[in-house]
C-alpha positions in Angstrom: -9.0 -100.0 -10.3 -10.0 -96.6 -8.8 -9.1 -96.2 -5.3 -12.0 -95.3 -2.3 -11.0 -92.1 -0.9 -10.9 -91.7 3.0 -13.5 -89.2 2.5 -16.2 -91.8 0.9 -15.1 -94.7 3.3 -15.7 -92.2 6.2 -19.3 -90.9 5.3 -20.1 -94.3 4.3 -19.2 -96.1 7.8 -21.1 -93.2 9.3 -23.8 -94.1 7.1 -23.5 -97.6 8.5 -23.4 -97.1 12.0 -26.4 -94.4 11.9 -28.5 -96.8 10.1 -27.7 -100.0 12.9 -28.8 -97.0 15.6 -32.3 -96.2 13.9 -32.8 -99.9 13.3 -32.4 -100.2 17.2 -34.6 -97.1 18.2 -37.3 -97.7 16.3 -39.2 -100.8 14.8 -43.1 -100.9 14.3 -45.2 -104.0 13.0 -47.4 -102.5 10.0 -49.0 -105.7 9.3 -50.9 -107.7 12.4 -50.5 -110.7 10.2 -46.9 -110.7 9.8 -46.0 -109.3 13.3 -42.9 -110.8 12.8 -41.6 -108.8 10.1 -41.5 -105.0 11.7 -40.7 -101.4 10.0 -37.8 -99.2 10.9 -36.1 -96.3 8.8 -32.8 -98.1 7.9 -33.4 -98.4 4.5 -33.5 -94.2 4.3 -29.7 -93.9 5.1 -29.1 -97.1 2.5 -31.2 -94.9 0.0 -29.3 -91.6 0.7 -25.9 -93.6 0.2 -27.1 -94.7 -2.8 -28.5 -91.8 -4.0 -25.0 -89.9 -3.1 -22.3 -92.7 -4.2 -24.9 -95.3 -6.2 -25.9 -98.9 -6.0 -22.9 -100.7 -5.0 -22.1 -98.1 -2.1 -25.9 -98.9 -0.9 -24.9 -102.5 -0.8 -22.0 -101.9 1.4 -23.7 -100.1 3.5 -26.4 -102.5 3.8 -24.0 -105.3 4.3 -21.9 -103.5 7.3 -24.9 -102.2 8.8 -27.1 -105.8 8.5 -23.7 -107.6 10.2 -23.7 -104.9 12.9 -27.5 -105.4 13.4 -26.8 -109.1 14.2 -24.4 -108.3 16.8 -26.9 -106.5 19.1 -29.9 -108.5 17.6 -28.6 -111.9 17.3 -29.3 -114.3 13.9 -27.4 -116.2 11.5 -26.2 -115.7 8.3 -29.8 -116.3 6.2 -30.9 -112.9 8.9 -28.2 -111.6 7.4 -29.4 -112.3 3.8 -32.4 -111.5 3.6 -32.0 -108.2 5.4 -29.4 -106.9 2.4 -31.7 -108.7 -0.1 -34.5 -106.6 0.7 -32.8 -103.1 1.4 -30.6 -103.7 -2.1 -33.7 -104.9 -4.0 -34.7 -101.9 -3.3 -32.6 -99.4 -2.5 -30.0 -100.7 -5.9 -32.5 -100.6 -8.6 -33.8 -97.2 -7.3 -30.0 -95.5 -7.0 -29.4 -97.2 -10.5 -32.4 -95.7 -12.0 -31.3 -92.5 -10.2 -27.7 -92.1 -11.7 -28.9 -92.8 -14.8 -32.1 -90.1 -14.8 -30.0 -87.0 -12.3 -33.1 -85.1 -11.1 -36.6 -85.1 -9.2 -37.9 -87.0 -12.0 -35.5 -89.7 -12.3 -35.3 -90.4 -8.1 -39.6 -90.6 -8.2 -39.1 -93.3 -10.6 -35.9 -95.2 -9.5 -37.7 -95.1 -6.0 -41.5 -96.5 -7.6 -39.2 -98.8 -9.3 -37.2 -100.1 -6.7 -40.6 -100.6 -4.8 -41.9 -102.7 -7.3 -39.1 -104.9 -7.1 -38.5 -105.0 -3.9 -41.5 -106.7 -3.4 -41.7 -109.0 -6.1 -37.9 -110.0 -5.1 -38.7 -110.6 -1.3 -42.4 -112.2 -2.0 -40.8 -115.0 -4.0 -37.6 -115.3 -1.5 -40.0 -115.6 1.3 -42.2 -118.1 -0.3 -39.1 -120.4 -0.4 -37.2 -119.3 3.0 -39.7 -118.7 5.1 -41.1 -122.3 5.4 -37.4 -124.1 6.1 -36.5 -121.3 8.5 -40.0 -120.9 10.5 -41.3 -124.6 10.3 -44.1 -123.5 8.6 -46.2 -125.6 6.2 -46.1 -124.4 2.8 -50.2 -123.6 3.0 -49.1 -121.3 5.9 -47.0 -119.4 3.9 -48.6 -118.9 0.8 -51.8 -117.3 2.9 -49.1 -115.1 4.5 -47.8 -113.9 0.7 -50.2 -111.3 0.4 -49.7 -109.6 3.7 -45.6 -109.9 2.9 -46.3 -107.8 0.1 -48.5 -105.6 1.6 -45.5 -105.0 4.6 -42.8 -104.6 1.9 -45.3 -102.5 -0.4 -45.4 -100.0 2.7 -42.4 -99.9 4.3 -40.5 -98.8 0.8 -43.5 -96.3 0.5 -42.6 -94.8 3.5 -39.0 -95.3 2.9 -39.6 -93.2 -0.5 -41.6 -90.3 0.7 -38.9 -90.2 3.0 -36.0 -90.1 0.9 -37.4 -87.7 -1.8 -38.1 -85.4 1.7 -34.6 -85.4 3.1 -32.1 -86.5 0.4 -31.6 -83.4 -1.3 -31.0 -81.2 2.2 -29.0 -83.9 3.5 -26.9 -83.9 -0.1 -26.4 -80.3 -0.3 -25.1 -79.9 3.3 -22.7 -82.7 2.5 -21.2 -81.3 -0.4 -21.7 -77.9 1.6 -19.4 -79.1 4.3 -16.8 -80.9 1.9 -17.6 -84.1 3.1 -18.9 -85.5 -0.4 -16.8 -85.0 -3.5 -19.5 -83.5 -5.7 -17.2 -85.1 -9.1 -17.0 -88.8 -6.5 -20.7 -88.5 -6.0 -21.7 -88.1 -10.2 -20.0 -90.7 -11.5 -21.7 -94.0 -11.3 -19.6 -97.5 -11.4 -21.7 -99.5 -14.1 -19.6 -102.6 -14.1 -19.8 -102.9 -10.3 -23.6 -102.0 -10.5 -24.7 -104.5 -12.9 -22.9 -107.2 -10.8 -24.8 -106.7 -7.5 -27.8 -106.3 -10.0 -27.4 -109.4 -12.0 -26.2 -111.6 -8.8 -29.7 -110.4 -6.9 -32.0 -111.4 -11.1 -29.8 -114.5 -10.9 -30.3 -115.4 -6.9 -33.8 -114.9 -7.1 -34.6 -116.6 -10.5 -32.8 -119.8 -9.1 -35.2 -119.3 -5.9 -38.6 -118.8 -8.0 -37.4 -121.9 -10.3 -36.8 -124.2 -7.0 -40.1 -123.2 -5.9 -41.6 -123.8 -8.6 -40.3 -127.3 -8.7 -41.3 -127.5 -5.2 -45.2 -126.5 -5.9 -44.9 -128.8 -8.8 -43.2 -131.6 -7.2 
C-alpha cells in the first residue's frame, strides 16, 4: 500500500482547517424557503483538494473538516453525514471526472457533472432524512423538494464558477512552492475512488428504495 507523504497529509489538514474557518465566516440562506439550509464556500477548498490529490483526498478533507465543524457548531453524527454526503457527491464525481479528462475541458464537465449529482443524491437523501430528523410530515417535505434542489443546484454553481476561477493559480503556486508533488498530484487512486463512489450509488439507492417503500406503503 503506498504510503501518504508528510507533504500531502500537511496541505491536506491545511485544507481542512481553512475550509471549517470559511464555513464559520460566512454562511448565506439562498433560498427563503429553506432558510435552514445556508451557503458557505467550503466546498471550494474540498474541490481544490480534489482537484490536486483526487476523490478520496476530497472525502478526507470533507470528513475532518465536517467533524471540526460540529465542534464549534454542535450536531450529531447524521449533521455529520449529510454534510460529507453533499460536498463528496459533489465534489468526488467532479475530481473523478477531472483525473480522468486533465485539462479545462475535463474540470467544466467533472464540475456540471458533480452538480447534477449532487443534487439528485441530496434531493432523494432529504426526502427520507429530513422528515425523522425535523418532525416534519412527509407532505411538508415533498413541497420543500423543489426549493432543496434549487439551494443545492446554486450553491455547487457558485462552488464551480469558483473553482474553475481559483484552482489553477492556487495549483500552480503550490507546486511553485514545493508544497504539492506535481508526480503525487497526477496519479489518481482508482480502487480507493470507486469505493467512496460505489458506497455513496449504494447508500443512496438503499435510501430512494426505502422511500419508495415508504410513499408506497
Amino acid at each position: 500500500m503506498k504510503k501518504i507523504s508528510t507533504k500531502k497529509m500537511t496541505i491536506l489538514a491545511l485544507f481542512s482547517a481553512l475550509a471549517v474557518v470559511l464555513c464559520l465566516l460566512f454562511r448565506v440562506p439562498l433560498v427563503p424557503s429553506v432558510p435552514f439550509l445556508t451557503y458557505d464556500p467550503k466546498d471550494v477548498v474540498i474541490g481544490i483538494a480534489g482537484f490536486l490529490y483526487g476523490p478520496v483526498s476530497a472525502f478526507v478533507v470533507s470528513a475532518i473538516s465536517s467533524l471540526l465543524e460540529l465542534m464549534f457548531h454542535g450536531g450529531n453524527i447524521l449533521d455529520w453525514m449529510m454534510d460529507v454526503l453533499a460536498s463528496c457527491s459533489y465534489i468526488c464525481t467532479a475530481a473523478y471526472i477531472y483525473k480522468k479528462m486533465h485539462s479545462k475541458n475535463g474540470a467544466f464537465v467533472g464540475l456540471c457533472a458533480g452538480t447534477a449529482v449532487g443534487v439528485v443524491v441530496m434531493v432523494i437523501w432529504n426526502y427520507f432524512v429530513t422528515p425523522f430528523y425535523y418532525g416534519m410530515p412527509q407532505e411538508v417535505v415533498n413541497g420543500l423538494l423543489p426549493a432543496i434542489a434549487l439551494f443545492n443546484f446554486l450553491k455547487d454553481a457558485i462552488n464551480s464558477v469558483i473553482i474553475l476561477l481559483v484552482y489553477k493559480p492556487v495549483s500552480n503556486a503550490l507546486h511553485k512552492s514545493g508544497l504539492v508533488d506535481k508526480r503525487e498530484s497526477s496519479v489518481p487512486s482508482n480502487k480507493k475512488t470507486m469505493a467512496v463512489v460505489g458506497t455513496v450509488i449504494l447508500a443512496t439507492i438503499i435510501v430512494a428504495i426505502l422511500a419508495t417503500m415508504r410513499t408506497i406503503g
